[in-house]
C-alpha positions in Angstrom: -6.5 -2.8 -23.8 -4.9 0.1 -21.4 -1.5 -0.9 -20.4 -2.1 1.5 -17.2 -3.4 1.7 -14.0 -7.5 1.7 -13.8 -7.7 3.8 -10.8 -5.6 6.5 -12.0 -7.2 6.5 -15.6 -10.6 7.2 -13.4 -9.6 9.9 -11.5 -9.7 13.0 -11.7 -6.5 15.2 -11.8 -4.4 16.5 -9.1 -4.9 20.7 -9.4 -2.5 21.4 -6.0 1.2 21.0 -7.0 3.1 23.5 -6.6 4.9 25.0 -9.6 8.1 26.8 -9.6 11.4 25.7 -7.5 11.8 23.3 -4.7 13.5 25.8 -2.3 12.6 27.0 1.1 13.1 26.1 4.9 10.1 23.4 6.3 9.8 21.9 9.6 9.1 18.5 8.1 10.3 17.2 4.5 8.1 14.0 3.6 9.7 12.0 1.0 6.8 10.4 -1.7 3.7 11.3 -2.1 1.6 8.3 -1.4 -0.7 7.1 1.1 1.5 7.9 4.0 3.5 10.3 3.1 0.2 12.2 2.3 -1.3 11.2 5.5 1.7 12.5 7.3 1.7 15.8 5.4 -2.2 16.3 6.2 -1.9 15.6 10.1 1.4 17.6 10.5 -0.3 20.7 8.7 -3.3 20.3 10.2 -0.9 20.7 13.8 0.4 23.6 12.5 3.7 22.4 11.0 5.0 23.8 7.5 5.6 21.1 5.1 6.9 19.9 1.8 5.9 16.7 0.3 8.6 15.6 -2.8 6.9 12.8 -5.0 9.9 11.8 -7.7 6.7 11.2 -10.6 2.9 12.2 -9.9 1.0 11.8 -7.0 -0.4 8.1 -6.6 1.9 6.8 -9.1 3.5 4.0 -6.9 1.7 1.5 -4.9 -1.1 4.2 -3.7 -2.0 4.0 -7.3 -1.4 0.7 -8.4 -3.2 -1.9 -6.3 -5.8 -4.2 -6.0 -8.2 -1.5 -4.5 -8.8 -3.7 -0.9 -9.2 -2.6 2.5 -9.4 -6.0 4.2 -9.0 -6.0 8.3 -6.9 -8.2 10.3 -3.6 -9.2 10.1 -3.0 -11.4 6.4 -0.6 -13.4 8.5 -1.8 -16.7 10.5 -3.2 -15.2 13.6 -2.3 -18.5 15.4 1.4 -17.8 14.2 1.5 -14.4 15.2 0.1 -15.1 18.6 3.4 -18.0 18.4 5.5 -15.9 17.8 5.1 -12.2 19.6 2.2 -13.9 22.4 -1.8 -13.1 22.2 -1.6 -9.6 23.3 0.7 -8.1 20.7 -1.0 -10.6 18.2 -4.1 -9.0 18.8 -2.8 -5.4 18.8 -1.3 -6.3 15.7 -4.6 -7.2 13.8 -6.9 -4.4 15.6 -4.1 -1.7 14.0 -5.0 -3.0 10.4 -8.9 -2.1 11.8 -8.1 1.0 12.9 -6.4 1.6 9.7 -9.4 1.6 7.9 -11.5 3.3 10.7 -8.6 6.3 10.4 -10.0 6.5 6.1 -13.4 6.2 6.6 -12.7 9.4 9.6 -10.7 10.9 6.7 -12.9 10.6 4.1 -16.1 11.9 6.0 -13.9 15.0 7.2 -12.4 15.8 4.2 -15.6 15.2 1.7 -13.6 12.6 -0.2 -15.7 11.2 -2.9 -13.9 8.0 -3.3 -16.7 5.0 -3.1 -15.6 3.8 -0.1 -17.8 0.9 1.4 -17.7 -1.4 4.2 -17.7 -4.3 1.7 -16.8 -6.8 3.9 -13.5 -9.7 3.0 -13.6 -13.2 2.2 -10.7 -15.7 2.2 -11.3 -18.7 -0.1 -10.1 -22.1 0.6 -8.6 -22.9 -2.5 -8.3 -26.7 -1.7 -10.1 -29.1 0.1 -6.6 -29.4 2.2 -6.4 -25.9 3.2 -10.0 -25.9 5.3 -8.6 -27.2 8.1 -5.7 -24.5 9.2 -8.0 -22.0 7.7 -10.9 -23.1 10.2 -8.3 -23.5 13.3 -7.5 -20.0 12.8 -10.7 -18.7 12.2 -11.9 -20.3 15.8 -8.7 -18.2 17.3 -9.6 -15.2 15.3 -13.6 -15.2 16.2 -13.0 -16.2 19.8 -10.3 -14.0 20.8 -9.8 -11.2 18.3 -12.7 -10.1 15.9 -15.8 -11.9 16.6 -17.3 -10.0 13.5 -16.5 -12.8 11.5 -17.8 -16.1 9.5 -17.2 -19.1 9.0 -18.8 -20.2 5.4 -19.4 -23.5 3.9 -19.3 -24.6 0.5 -23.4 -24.4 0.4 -23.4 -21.0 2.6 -19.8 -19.7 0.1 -22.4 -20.4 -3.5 -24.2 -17.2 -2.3 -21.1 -14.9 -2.4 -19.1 -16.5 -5.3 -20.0 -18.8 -8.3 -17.3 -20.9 -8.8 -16.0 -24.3 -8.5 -12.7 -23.6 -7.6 -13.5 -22.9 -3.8 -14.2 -25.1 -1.1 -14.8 -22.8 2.2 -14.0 -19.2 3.5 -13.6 -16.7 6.1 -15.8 -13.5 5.5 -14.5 -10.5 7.7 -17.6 -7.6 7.7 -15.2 -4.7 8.9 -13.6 -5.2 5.8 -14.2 -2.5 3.3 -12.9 -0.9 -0.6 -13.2 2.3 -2.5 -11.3 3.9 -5.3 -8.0 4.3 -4.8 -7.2 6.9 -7.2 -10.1 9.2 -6.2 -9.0 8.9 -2.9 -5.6 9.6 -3.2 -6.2 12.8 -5.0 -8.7 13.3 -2.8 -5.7 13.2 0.2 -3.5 15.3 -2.0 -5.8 18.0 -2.2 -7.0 18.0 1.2 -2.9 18.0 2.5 -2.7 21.4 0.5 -6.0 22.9 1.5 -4.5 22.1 5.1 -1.2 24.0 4.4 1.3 21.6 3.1 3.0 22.1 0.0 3.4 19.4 -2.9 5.9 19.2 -5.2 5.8 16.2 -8.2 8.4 15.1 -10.4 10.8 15.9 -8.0 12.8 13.2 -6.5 15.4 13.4 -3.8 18.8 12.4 -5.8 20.5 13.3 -2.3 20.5 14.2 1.3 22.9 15.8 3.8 22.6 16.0 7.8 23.3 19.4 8.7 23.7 20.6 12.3 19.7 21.1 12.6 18.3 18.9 10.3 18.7 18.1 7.1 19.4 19.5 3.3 17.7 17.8 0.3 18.5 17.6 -3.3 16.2 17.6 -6.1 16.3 18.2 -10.0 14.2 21.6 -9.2 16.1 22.6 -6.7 17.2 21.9 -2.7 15.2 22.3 0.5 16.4 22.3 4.0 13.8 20.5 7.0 13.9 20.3 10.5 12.8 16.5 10.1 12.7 14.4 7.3 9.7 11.1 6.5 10.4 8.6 4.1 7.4 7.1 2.7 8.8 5.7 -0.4 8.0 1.9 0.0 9.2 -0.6 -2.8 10.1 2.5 -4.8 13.3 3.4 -2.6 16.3 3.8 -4.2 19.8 4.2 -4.3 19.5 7.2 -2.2 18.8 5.6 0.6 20.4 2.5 0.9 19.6 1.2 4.3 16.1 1.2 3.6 16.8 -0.4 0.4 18.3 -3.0 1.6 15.7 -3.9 3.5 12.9 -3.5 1.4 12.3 -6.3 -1.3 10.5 -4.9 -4.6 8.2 -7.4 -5.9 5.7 -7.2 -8.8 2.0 -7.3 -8.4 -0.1 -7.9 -11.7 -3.9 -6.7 -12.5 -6.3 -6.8 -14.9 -9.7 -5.3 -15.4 -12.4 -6.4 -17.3 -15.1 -4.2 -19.2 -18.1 -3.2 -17.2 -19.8 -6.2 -16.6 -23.8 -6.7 -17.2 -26.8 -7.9 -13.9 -26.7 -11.1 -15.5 -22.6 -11.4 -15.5 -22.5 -10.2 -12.3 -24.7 -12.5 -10.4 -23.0 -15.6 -12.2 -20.0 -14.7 -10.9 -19.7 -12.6 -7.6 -23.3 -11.9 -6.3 -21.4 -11.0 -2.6 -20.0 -7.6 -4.2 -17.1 -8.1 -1.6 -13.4 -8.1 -1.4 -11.9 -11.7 -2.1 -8.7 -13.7 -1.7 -7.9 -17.2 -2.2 -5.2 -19.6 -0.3 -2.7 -20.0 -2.6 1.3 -18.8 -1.7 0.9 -17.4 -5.6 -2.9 -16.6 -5.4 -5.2 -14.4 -6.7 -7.5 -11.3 -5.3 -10.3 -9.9 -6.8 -13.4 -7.5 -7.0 -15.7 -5.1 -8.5 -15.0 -1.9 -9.3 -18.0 1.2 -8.6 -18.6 1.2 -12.6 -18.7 -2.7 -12.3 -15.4 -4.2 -13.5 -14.0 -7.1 -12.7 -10.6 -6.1 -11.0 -8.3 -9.7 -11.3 -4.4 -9.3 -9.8 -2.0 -11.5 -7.9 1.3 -12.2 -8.2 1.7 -13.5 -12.4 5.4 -13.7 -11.9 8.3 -12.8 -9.6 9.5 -10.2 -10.7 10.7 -6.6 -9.6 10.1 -5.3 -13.0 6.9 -3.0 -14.2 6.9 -2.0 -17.3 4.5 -1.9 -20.4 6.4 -5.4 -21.4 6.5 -6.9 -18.1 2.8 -6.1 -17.1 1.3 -7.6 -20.7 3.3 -10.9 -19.9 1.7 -11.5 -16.6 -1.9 -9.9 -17.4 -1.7 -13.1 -20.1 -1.0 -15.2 -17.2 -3.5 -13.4 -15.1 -6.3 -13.6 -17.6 -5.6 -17.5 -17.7 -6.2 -18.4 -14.4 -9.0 -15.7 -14.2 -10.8 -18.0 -16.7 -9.8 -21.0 -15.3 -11.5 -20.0 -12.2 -14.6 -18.3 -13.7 -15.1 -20.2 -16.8 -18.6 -18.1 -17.2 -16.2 -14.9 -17.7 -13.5 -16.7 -19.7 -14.3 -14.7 -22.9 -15.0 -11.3 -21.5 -12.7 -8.1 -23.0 -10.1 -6.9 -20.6 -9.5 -3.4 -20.7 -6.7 -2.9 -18.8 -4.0 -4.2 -17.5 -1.2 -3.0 -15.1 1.5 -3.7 -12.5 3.1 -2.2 -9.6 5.9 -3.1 -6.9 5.1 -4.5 -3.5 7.7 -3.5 -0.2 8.0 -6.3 1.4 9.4 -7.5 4.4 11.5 -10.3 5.1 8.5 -11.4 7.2 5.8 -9.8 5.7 5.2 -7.5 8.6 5.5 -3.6 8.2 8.4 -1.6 9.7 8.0 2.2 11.1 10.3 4.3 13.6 13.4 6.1 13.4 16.4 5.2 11.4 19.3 6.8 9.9 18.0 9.9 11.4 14.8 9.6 9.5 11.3 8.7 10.0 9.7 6.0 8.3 7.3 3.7 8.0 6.8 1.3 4.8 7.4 -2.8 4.2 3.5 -3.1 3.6 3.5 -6.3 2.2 1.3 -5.9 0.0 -1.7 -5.2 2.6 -0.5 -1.4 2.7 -4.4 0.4 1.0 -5.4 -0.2 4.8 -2.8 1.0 6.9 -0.8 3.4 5.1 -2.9 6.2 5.6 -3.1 5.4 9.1 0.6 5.0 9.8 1.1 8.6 8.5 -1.0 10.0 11.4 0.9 7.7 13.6 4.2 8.5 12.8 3.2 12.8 12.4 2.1 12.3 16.3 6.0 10.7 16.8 7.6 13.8 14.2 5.2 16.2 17.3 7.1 14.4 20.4 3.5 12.4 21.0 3.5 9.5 23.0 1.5 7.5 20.3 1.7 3.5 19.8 3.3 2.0 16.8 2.1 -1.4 16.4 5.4 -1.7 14.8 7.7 -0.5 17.5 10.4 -3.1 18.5 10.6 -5.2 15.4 13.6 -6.2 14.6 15.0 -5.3 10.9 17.9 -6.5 9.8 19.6 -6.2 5.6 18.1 -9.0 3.6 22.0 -11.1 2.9 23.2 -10.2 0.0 20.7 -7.8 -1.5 21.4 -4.3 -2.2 18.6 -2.9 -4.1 18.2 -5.2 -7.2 16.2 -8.9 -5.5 18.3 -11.6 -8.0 16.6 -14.1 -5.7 12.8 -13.7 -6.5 12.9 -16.4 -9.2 14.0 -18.9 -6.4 11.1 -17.3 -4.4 8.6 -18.4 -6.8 10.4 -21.7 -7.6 9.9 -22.6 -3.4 6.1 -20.8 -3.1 5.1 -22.9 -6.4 6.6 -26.0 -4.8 4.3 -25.1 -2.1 0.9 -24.7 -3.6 1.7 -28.3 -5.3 2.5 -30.0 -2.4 -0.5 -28.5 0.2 
């Protein structure tokens, strides 16, 4: 078993970083070299802008790198909560941005030749028990009626065709839903930023940062660059750097495992729908196939902020578990890799982007990031051009988690509570 990521052990290699010293003057420094800081760097080039993306490892070695490989539309957040809390319209124009998300990749994709399997797959949420159907169907009837009418609601009977398992009682399929490989893709953004005009720099993180009359100085371990503008794409991997970000941003572990290639028969006993899934559970489970046929399994083993060779074989034992115990069929099929990453989340689990500190942002994905990042780094290029764009995210208040600096001491009593949860619903 690979104790590393499955989409960056199928991709290929990244041939555009630069070599040599970070030096120079650039109108726009983007800090991390991810989904949106490479989305930013593409658009901003593309505009005519000179810029420097600074990834502190490789490209795609965070979260770009390191998920569940989903695309799922909507907001993952009870739309009859959001429309509660912010009112229908902002509700609304909350879930169609996670939509437009994934339209803004597929646009990418086709204009940059990106061969990354992506494929409007389409999403189903699983009722996990008999007890969640209920709220799940309420929201469902706001979702269809008001929202995203390309959705359906599927019973137990009409649910057999998509998955084979007993574990599942109901679900939500969502068509505009969609999933490719995230490592070929993430390259494939990489070397489409350079081939635009921006250059990108790896293994070079920013230890430092000084304001300076007209913009800003940066300090790496190859050298310093100054910018007129800076972006800070750097998610759950903030640190100490930047410390109020960090103290917003909650690093949280997300576990996955992946099978070997499975056969027709395996397949079809298991998940004949070929689509992205999710179940109910506060501590759940996500899954699907991978374009060589792999069974990708992940969700959050433990709560943890550490992901490391030790910490990722712990939970991929946990994770192999409860795949089992919900496929039983699969229960003594090889896994051939296992890996973890860190989540940004959000005190509410929505994502934060604007101006702060003097620097643009936008990160606290949630964990539903694949879909939006991308997106979010056109969006916030428009702002870094004076463009009158909308951020779905504008006005959000975002206050310092209490008493967290960096480090979350807390997340064991997080799971303790969301366990307590899924005993009690």
């Amino acid at each position: 078993m690979k104790l590393l990521p499955y989409w960056q052990d199928s991709a290929p290699s990244f041939y555009g970083a630069a070599s040599g010293p970070v030096d120079g003057h650039f109108d726009v420094a983007v800090i991390g070299g991810g989904f949106t800081g490479l989305g930013a760097a593409r658009k901003l080039a593309l505009e005519g802008k000179s810029v420097i993306v600074l990834e502190a490892a490789r490209i795609g070695a965070g979260a770009s790198g390191r998920n569940g490989g989903h695309l799922n539309n909507g907001l993952a957040h009870s739309n009859l909560a959001a429309r509660q809390q912010f009112g229908a319209d902002k509700a609304r124009a909350l879930y169609q941005a996670f939509d437009a998300g994934i339209d803004t990749l597929e646009r990418i994709i086709g204009e940059e030749n990106i061969t990354c399997n992506f494929r409007r797959s389409g999403k189903i949420k699983l009722a996990s028990k008999p007890g969640h159907i209920d709220a799940m169907r309420r929201n469902f009837d706001a979702v269809n009626r008001e929202v995203d009418p390309d959705t359906e609601w599927l019973d137990r009977n009409a649910l057999g065709h998509e998955v084979v398992s007993d574990a599942f009682h109901a679900g939500v399929l969502q068509h505009r839903s969609a999933m490719m490989h995230m490592g070929r893709f993430v390259i494939g953004l990489a070397e489409a930023a350079v081939r635009r005009g921006a250059v990108v720099h790896q293994e070079a993180p920013v230890t430092s940062h000084q304001r300076l009359r007209s913009g800003w100085q940066l300090q790496t371990p190859k050298g310093r660059v100054t910018a007129g503008q800076v972006m800070l794409a750097t998610g759950a991997y903030t640190d100490k750097a930047f410390p109020w970000f960090r103290r917003r941003i909650v690093p949280v572990g997300s576990f996955i495992i992946a099978t070997r290639p499975l056969s027709d028969a395996e397949i079809a006993g298991s998940l004949p729908g070929d689509r992205t899934f999710v179940n109910s559970m506060n501590i759940g489970n996500y899954f699907r196939m991978t374009p060589d046929r792999r069974l990708i399994w992940g969700g959050r083993a433990r709560f943890s902020a550490r992901s490391d060779q030790g910490s990722d074989s712990k939970s991929g034992a946990v994770l192999q578990r409860s795949l089992a115990a919900t496929f039983p069929q699969l229960a003594n099929v090889e896994i051939e890799y296992c890996w973890g990453g860190l989540v940004d989340m959000t005190a509410d689990r929505f994502p934060r982007a604007g101006m702060a500190d003097g620097m643009w942002y936008s990160m606290g994905y949630s964990g539903h990031g694949a879909q939006i990042a991308t997106h979010m780094g056109e969006i916030m290029a428009d702002r870094i051009l004076g463009r009158e764009r909308i951020n779905p995210w504008q006005g959000l208040p975002w206050q310092a988690v209490p008493l967290h600096t960096g480090k979350p001491w807390f997340l064991p009593l997080v799971g303790m509570y969301y366990q307590m949860k899924d005993k009690l619903t």
